[in-house]
C-alpha positions in Angstrom: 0.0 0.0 0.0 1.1 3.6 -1.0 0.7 4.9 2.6 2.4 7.9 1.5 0.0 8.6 -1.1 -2.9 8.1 1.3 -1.7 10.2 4.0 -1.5 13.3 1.2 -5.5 12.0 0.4 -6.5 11.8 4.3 -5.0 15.5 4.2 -7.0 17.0 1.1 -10.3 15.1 1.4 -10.8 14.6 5.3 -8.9 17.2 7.3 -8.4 20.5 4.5 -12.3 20.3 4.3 -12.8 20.1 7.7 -11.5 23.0 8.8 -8.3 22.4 9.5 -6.2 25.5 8.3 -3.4 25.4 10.6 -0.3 25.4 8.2 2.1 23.5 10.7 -0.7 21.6 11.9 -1.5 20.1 7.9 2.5 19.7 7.4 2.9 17.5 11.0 -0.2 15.2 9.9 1.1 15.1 6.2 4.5 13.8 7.6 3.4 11.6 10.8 3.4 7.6 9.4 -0.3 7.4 11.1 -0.1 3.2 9.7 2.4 3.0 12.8 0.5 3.6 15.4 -2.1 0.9 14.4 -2.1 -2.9 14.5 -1.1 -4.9 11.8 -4.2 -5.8 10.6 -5.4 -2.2 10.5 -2.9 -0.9 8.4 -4.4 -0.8 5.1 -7.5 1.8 6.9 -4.8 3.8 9.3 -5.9 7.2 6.9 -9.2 6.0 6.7 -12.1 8.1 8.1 -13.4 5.9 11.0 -12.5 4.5 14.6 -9.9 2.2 15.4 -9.8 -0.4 17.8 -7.0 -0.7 20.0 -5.2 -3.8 21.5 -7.2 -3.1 24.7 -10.9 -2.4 23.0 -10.7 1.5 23.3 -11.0 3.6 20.0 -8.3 5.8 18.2 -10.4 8.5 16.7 -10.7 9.5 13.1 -7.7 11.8 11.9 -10.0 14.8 11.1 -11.7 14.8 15.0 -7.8 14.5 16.3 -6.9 17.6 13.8 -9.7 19.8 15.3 -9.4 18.7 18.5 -5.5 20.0 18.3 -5.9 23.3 16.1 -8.4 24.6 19.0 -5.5 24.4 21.6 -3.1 26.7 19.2 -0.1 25.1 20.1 3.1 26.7 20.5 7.0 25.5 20.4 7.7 26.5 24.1 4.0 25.4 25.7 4.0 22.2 27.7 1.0 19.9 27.0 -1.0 17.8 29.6 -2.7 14.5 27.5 -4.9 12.8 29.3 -5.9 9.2 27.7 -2.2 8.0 25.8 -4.3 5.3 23.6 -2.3 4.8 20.5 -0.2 7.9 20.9 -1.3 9.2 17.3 -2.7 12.3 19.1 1.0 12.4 21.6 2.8 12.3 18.6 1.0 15.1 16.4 1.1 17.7 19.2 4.6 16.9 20.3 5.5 17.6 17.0 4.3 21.5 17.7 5.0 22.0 21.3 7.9 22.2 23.5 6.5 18.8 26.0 3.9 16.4 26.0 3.1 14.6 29.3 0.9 12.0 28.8 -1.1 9.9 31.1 -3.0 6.4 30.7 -4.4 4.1 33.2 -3.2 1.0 30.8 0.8 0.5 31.5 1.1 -1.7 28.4 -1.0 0.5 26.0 1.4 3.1 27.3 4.3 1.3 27.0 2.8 0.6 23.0 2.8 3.9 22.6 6.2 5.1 23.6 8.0 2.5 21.8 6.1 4.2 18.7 7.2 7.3 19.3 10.9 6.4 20.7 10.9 4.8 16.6 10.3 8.0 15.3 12.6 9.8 17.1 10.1 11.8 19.4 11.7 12.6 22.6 10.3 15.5 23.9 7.1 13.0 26.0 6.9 11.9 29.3 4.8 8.8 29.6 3.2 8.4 32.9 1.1 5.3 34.1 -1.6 6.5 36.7 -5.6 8.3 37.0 -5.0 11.5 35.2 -8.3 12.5 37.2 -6.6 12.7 40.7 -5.9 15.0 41.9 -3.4 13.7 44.3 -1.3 12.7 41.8 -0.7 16.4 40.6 1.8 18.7 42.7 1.7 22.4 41.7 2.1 21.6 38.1 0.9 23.7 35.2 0.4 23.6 31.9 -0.5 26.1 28.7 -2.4 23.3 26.8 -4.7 20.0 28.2 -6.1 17.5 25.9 -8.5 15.1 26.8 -9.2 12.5 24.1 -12.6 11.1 25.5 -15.8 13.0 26.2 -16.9 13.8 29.8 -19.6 15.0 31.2 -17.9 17.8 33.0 -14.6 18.9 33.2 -13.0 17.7 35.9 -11.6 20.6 38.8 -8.4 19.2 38.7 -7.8 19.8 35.3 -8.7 23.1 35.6 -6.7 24.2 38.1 -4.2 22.6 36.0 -4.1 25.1 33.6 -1.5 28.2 33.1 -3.4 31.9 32.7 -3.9 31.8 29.2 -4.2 27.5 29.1 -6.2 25.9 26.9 -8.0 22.9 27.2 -10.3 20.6 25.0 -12.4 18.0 25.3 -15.4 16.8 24.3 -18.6 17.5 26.5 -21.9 16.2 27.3 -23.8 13.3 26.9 -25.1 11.2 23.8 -26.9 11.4 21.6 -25.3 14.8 20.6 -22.0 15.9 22.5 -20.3 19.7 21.9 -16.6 19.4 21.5 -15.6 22.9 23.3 -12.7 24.8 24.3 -12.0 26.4 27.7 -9.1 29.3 28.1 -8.2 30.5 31.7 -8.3 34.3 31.4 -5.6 36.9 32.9 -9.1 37.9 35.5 -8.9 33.9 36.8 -12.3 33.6 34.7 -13.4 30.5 32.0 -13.9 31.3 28.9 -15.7 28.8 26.7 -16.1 27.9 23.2 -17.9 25.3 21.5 -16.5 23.8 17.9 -18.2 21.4 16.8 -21.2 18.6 17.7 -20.1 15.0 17.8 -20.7 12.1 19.5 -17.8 9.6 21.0 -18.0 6.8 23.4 -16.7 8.6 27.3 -15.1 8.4 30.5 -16.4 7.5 33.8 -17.9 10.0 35.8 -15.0 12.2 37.7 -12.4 9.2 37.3 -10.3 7.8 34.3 -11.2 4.5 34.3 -11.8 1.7 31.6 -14.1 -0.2 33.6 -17.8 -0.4 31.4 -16.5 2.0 29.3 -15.1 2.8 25.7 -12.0 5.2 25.8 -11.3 7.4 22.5 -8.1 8.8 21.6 
């Protein structure tokens, strides 16, 4: 399979129309080998427009909801990321591409370990894997960070995220509850005040109530 010729098509005709403007953005997706973070099997759809399942029964998300997703957060070379939900590491990789550090967090050591061993192929060094529940919030010291991304929807955003965030941090996430969930985007302002936008309307499988947990329930990343 031509998987460079497909990751040029998955550009145009999913992410381009999409809304997905972002210049360094389109060059990082064009670039990124998205067949890697996949299983075997999978290859042949990795620039397909659909869920995959990972090894552990949670989804990756389709490349044009993990472009939109990103754009929102405006990432910079010096911000420092906060990802909660590793999965496949497609979405690690893409925004350590445009920021200065990732730290990602997963509840599942081996899909973790998966991922890392990805990105350690490709030469991306600037992640810190972390095994543990990026929801508690005594697993945070007084750590801050310009961007968060949470690849699952919830049906609030959690407190300790928010405190987790820099003045001027972004964070996104998609919020609600099915059949119709708002993928939005929350800024801490210079006053100390939310701000929130909403994007887009989807609808993608969740987390747990107030805790990162697999149990009964279908992560997407």
């Amino acid at each position: 399979m031509d998987f460079e010729r497909a990751r040029y098509n998955m550009v145009e005709q999913q992410i381009r129309p999409w809304d997905v403007l972002d210049f360094k953005l389109l060059d990082v997706l064009q670039e990124l080998p998205r067949e890697e973070f996949v299983t075997e099997e999978q290859k042949p759809y990795a620039y397909a427009d659909m869920h995959l399942a990972l090894p552990n029964h949670s989804l990756m998300l389709e490349p044009k909801l993990v472009a939109r997703l990103v754009q929102a957060l405006d990432l910079q070379e010096t911000d420092s990321v906060l990802e909660i939900g590793t999965g496949g590491g497609y979405a690690t990789a893409v925004m350590a591409k445009m920021a200065g550090k990732v730290t990602s967090i997963d509840i599942d050591g081996e899909q973790s370990n998966r991922a890392a061993a990805v990105l350690q192929k490709l030469g991306i060094n600037n992640v810190s894997f972390e095994v543990r529940d990026g929801f508690d919030e005594m697993a945070y010291g007084n750590e801050t960070y310009n961007a968060i991304y949470i690849g699952a929807s919830v049906s609030q955003i959690p407190d300790v995220l928010r405190l987790r965030l820099a003045t001027g941090g972004r964070l996104v996430t998609v919020l609600g509850s099915s059949p119709v969930k708002r993928a939005v985007l929350l800024t801490l302002e210079k006053d100390g005040s939310f701000s929130r936008k909403v994007l887009f309307d989807t609808d993608i499988p969740g987390l747990i109530e107030g805790k990162q947990s697999l149990a009964n329930q279908t992560f997407v990343f």
